[in-house]
VEXNUVEX-173527 format. One line per 3 residues: their letters; for each residue x, y, z of N, C-alpha, C. Coordinates in steps of 0.001 Angstrom, whole numbers. Example, Ala and Ser with C-alpha at 12.3 -4.5 7.8 and 13.67 -1.06 7.14 Angstrom:
as	13190:-5690:7800:12300:-4500:7800:13200:-3300:7800 | 12850:-2250:7080:13670:-1060:7140:12900:30:7870
This chain:
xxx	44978:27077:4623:43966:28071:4993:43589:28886:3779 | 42222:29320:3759:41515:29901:2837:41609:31679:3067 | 42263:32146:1914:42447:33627:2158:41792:34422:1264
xxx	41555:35731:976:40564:36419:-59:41917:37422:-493 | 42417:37227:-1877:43105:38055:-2783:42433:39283:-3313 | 42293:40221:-3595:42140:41198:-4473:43403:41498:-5178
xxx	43707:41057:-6268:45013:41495:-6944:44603:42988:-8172 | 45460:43995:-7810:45055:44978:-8285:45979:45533:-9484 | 45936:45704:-10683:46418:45786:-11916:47227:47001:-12049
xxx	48497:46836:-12626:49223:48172:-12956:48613:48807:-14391 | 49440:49804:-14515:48730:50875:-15488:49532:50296:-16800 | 48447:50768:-18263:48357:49839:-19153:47503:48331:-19458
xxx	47157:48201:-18098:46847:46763:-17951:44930:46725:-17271 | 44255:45283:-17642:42856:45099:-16744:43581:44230:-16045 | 41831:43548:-15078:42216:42528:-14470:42119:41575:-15094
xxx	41854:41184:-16707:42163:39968:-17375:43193:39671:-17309 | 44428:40675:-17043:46267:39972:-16975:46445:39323:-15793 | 45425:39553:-14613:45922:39102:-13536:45226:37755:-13686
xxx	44737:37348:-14589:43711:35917:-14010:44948:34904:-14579 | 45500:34784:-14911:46418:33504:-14942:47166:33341:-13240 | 47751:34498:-12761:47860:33782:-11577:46843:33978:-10639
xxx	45828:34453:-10509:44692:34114:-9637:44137:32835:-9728 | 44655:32352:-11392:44275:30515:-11345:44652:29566:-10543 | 46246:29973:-10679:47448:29389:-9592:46559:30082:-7840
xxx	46696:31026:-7666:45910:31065:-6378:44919:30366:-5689 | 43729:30125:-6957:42787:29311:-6681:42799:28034:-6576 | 43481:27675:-6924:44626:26235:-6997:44435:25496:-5448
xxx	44750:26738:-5006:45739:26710:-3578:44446:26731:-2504 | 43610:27449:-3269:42290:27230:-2158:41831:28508:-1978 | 42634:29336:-2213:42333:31268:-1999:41197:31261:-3098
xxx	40332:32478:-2422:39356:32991:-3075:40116:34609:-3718 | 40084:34745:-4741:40351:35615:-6118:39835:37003:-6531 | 40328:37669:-6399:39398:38686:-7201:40029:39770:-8193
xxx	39555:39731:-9460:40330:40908:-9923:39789:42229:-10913 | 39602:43063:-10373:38854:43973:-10891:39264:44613:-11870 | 38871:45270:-12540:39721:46424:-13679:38860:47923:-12639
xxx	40264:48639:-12529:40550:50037:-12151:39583:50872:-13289 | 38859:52509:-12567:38203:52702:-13592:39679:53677:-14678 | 39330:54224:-15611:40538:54732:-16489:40942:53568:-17495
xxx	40438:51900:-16693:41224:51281:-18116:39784:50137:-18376 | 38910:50857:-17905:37953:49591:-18400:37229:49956:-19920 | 36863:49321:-21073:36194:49928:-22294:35423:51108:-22092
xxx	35423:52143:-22952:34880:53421:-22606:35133:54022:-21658 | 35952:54027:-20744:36441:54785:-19719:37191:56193:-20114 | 37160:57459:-20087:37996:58540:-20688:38959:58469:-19758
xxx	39820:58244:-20819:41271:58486:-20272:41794:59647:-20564 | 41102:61071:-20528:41253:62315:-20340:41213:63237:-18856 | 39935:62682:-17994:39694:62959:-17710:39882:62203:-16088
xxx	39803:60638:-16430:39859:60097:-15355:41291:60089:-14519 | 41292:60266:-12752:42671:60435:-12094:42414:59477:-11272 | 43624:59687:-10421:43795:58618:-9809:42731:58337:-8152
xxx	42160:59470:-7882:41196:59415:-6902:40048:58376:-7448 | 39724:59011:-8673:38507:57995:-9385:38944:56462:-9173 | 40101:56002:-9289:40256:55022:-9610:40137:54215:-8719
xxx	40837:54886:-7632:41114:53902:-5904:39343:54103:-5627 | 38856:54834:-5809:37529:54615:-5033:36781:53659:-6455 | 36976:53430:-7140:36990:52584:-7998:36799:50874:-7081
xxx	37816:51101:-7058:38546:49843:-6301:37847:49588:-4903 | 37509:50544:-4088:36940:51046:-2797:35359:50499:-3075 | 34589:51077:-4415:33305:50134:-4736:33328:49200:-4796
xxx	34166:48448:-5408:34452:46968:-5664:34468:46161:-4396 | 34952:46771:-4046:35272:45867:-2613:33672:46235:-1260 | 33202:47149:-1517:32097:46971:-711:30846:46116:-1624
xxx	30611:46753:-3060:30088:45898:-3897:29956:44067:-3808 | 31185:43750:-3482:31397:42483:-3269:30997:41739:-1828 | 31274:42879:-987:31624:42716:212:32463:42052:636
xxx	33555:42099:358:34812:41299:671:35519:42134:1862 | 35785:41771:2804:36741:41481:3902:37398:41270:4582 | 38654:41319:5133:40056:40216:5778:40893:40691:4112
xxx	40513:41131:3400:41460:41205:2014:42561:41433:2083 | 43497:40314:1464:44590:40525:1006:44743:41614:-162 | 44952:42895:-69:44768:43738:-1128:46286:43439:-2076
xxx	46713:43253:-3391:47640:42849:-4024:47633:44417:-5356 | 48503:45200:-5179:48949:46023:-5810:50427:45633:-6447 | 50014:45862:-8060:51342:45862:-9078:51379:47316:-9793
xxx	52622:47591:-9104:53218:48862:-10313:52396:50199:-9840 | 51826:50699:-10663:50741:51967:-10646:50021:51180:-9796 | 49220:50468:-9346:48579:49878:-8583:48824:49926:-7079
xxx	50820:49868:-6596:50532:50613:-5855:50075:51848:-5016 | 50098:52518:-5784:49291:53625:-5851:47712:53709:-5142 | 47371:52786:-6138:46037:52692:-5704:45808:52016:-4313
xxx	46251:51242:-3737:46248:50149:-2945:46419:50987:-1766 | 47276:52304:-1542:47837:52655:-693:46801:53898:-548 | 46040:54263:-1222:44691:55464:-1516:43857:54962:-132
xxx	43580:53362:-1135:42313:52789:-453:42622:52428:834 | 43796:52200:1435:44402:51621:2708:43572:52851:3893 | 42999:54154:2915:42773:55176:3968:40928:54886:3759
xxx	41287:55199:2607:39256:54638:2302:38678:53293:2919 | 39507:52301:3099:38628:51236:3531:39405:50039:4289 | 40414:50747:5365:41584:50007:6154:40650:49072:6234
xxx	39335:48997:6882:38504:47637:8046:38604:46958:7148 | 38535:46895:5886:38387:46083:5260:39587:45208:4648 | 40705:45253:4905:41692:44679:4499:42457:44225:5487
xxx	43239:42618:5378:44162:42041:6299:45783:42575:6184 | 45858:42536:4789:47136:43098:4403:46999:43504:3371 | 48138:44373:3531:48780:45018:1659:50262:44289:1174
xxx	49758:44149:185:51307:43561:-503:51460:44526:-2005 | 52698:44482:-2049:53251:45707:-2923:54414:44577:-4120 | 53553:44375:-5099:54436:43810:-6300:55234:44631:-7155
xxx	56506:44962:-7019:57208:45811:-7822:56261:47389:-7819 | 55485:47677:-6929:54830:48738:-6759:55330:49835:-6303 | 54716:51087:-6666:55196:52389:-6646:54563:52440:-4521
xxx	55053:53371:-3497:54835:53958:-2596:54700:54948:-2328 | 54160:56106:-2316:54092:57279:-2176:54077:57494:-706 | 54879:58746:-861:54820:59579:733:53472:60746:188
xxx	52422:60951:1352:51080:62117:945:51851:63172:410 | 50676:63553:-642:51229:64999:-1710:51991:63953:-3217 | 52642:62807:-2933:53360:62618:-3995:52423:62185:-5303
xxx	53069:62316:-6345:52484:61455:-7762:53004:60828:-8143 | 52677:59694:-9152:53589:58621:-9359:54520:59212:-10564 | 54527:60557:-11032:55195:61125:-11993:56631:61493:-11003
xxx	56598:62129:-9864:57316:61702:-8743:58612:61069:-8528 | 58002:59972:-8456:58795:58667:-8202:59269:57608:-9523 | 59071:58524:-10675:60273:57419:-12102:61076:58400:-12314
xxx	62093:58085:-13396:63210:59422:-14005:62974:60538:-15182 | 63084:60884:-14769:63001:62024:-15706:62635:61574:-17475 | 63295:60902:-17593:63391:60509:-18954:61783:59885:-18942
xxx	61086:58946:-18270:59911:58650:-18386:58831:59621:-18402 | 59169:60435:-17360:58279:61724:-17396:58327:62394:-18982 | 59172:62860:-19381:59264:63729:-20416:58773:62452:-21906
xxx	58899:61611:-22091:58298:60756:-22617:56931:60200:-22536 | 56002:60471:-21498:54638:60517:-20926:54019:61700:-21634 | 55151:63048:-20784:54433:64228:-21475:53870:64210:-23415
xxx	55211:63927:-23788:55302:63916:-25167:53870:62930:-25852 | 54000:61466:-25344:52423:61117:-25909:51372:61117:-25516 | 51442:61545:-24215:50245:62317:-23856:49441:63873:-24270
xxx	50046:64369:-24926:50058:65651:-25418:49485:65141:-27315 | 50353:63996:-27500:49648:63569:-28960:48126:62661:-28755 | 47727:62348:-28230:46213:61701:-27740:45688:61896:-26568
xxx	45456:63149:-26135:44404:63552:-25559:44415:63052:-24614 | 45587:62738:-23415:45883:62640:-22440:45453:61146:-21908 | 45975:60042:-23152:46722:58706:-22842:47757:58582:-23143
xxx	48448:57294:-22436:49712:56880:-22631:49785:55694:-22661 | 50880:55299:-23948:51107:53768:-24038:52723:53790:-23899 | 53104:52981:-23832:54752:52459:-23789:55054:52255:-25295
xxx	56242:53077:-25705:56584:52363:-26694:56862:50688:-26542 | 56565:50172:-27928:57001:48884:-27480:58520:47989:-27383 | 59735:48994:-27652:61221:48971:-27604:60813:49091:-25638
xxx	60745:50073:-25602:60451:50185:-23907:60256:48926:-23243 | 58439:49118:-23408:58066:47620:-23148:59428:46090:-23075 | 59873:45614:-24832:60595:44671:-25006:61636:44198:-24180
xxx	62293:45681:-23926:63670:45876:-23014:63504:45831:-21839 | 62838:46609:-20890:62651:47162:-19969:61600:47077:-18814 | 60702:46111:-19597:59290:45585:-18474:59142:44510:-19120
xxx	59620:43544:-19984:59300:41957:-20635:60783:41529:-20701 | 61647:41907:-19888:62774:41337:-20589:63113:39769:-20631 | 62575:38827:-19757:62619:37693:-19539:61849:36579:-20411
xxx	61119:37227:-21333:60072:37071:-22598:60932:36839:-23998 | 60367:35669:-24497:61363:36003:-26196:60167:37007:-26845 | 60785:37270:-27902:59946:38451:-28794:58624:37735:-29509
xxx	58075:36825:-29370:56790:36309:-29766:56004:36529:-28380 | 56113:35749:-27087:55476:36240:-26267:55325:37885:-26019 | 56254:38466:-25546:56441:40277:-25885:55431:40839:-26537
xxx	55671:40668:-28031:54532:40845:-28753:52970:40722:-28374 | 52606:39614:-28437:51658:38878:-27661:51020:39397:-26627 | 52145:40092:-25333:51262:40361:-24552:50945:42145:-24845
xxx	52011:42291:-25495:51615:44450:-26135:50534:44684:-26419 | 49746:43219:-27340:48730:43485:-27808:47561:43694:-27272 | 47559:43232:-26026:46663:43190:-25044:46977:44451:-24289
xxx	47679:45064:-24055:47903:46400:-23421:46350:47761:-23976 | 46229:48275:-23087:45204:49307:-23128:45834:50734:-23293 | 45329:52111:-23894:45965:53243:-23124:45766:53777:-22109
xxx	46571:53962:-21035:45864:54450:-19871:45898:55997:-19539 | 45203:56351:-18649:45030:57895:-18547:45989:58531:-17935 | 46514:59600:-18118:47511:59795:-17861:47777:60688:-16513
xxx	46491:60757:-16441:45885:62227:-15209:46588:61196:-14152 | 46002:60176:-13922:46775:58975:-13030:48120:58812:-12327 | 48704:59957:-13440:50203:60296:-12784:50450:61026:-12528
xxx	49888:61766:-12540:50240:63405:-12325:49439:63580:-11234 | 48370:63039:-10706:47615:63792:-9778:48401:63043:-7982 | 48586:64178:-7251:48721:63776:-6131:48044:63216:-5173
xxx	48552:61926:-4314:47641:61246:-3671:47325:61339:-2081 | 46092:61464:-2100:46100:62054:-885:45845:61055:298 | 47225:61188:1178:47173:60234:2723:46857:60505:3936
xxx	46277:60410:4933:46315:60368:6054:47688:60622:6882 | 48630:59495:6388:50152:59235:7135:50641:58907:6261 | 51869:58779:6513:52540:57925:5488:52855:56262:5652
xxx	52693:55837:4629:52669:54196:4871:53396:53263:5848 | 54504:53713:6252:55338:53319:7132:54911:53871:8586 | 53557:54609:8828:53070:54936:10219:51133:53970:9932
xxx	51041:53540:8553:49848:52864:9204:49996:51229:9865 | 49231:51244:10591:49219:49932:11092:48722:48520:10651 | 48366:48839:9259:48192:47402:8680:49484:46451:8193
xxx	49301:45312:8545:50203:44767:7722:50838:44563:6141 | 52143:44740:6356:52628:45249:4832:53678:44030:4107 | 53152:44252:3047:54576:43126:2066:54716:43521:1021
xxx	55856:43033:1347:56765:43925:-648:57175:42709:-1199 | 57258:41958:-2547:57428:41350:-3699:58329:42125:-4407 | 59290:41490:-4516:60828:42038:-5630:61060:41104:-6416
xxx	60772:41418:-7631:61111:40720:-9040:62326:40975:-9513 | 63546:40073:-9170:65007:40140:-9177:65065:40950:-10553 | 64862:40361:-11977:64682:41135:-13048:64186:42156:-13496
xxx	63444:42635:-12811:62637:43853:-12942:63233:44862:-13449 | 63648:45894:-14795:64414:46623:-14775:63461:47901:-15339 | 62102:48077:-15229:61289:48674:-15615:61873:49899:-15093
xxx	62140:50118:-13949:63143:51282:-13108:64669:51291:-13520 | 65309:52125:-13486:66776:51745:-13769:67110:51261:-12280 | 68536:50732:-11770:68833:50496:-10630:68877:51217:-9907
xxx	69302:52501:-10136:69672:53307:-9663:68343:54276:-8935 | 67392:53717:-10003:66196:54585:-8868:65332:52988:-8807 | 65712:52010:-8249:65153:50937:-7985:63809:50854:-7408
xxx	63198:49536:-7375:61827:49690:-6403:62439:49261:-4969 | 63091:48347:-4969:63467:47732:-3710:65229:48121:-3672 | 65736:48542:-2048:64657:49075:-1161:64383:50580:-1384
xxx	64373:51422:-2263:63688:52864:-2336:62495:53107:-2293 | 61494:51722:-2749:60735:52407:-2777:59690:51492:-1399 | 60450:50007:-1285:59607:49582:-235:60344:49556:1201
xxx	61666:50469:1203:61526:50636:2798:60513:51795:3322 | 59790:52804:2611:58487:53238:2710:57930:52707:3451 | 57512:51535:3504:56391:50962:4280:56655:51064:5638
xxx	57850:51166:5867:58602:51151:7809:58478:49575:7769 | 57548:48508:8925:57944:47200:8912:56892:46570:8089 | 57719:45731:7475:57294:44574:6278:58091:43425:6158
xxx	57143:42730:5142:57462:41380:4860:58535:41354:3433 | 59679:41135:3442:60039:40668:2129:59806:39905:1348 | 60068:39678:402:59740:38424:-533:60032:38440:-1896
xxx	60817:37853:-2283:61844:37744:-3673:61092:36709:-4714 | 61124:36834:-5810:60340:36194:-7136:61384:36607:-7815 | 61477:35285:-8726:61999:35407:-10014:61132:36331:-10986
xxx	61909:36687:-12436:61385:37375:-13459:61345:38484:-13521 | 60724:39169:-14676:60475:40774:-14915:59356:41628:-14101 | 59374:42411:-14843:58141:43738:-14310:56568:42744:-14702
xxx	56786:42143:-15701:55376:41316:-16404:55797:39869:-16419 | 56044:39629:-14839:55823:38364:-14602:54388:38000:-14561 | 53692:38388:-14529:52178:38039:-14640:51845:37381:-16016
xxx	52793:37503:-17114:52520:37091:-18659:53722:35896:-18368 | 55017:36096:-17980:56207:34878:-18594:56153:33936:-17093 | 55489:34162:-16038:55677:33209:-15077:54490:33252:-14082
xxx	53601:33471:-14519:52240:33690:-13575:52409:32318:-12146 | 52710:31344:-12460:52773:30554:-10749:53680:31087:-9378 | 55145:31368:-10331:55881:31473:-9363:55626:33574:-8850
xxx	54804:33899:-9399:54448:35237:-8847:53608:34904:-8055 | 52950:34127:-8269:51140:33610:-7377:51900:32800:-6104 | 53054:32148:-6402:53603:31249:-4783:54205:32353:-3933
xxx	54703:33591:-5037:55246:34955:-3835:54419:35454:-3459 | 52921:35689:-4070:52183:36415:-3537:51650:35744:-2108 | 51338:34521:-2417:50688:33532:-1179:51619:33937:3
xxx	53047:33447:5:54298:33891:1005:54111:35326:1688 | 53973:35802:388:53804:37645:773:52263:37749:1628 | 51061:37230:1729:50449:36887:2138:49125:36053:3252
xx	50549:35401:3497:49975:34577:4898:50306:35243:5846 | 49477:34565:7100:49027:35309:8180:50486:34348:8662
């Protein structure tokens, strides 16, 4: 059966990272889509732009297109977004699936929900460029590529954007909380993932949030989208079907 993806990009990132497994998707017969969020598209101020801009961002896109029945696919900061638009444009979506994605309870920010140590490291280079942020790339190497040798790593840093930083800090505003809406929900856990420490994990802290959902386990890191784009695209499908 033929399904409609919207896979939606974490922060740092467009939707050019997601098209290797939207290839694998299309493969399969699914129709694709991947937008870039506003805050990380060329010329976008990443001073100024938050995270409201962005989900209704995403919210144009999807009437723009007119797409429907959507599988909405949020990674990382993305959940974020995914869970905005779930209030802006429920009719329009079949499910949400949550890839190593952040959940917010209403009022929260995604500054929120990492450790301390990330926060105060945000502040710091955000305060040196005018309110973007990049990952160091020790961060990055260790901690969101670890399943990568250091040529790929490299490789994909380079392609990294700065993103705005307002994005984290600003609180998102819900209706309910995710675990009282009634769309269908799925969470994706990337066994490797250590972008979080364990201890403030994504799964389950951050996706028993949802109340009832679909599990679904994938090999690899936080940027399986760069070292294993199929076998993220066969969890997403799983995470996915009706």
């Amino acid at each position: 059966m033929s399904d409609t993806y919207v896979l939606v990009h974490g922060a740092w990132h467009t939707g050019a990272e997601m098209e290797p497994t939207a290839t694998h998707l299309r493969a399969a017969g699914h129709t694709v889509h991947c937008p870039t969020l506003a805050g990380n598209r060329p010329g976008d101020d990443r001073a100024s732009t938050g995270l409201e801009e962005a989900a209704r961002s995403l919210t144009a896109y999807l009437e723009q297109h007119a797409l429907n029945k959507v599988r909405l696919v949020g990674h990382s900061y993305g959940g974020m977004v995914i869970s905005r638009v779930a209030d802006l444009a429920a009719d329009r979506i079949a499910r949400l699936v949550y890839v190593n994605a952040f959940v917010p309870q209403p009022g929260e920010c995604l500054n929120d929900l990492v450790p301390p140590h990330y926060t105060a490291l945000f502040d710091a280079i955000a305060a040196q460029t005018g309110g973007a942020v990049m990952l160091p790339f020790p961060v990055w190497r260790e901690a969101f590529i670890n399943d990568a040798d250091l040529a790929l790593a490299t490789q994909a840093f380079e392609r990294l954007n700065p993103h705005p930083y307002k994005t984290f800090q600003d609180p998102i505003t819900l209706s309910q909380p995710m675990a009282a809406s009634l769309l269908p929900k799925s969470y994706v856990n990337c066994r490797m993932d250590c972008a979080l420490p364990q201890s403030l994990g994504w799964h389950p802290r951050l996706s028993e949030r949802l109340g009832l959902f679909r599990y679904i386990e994938c090999s690899g890191s936080h940027e399986v989208w760069f070292t294993d784009p199929s076998a993220i695209a066969a969890a997403i499908e799983q995470a996915g079907r009706d």
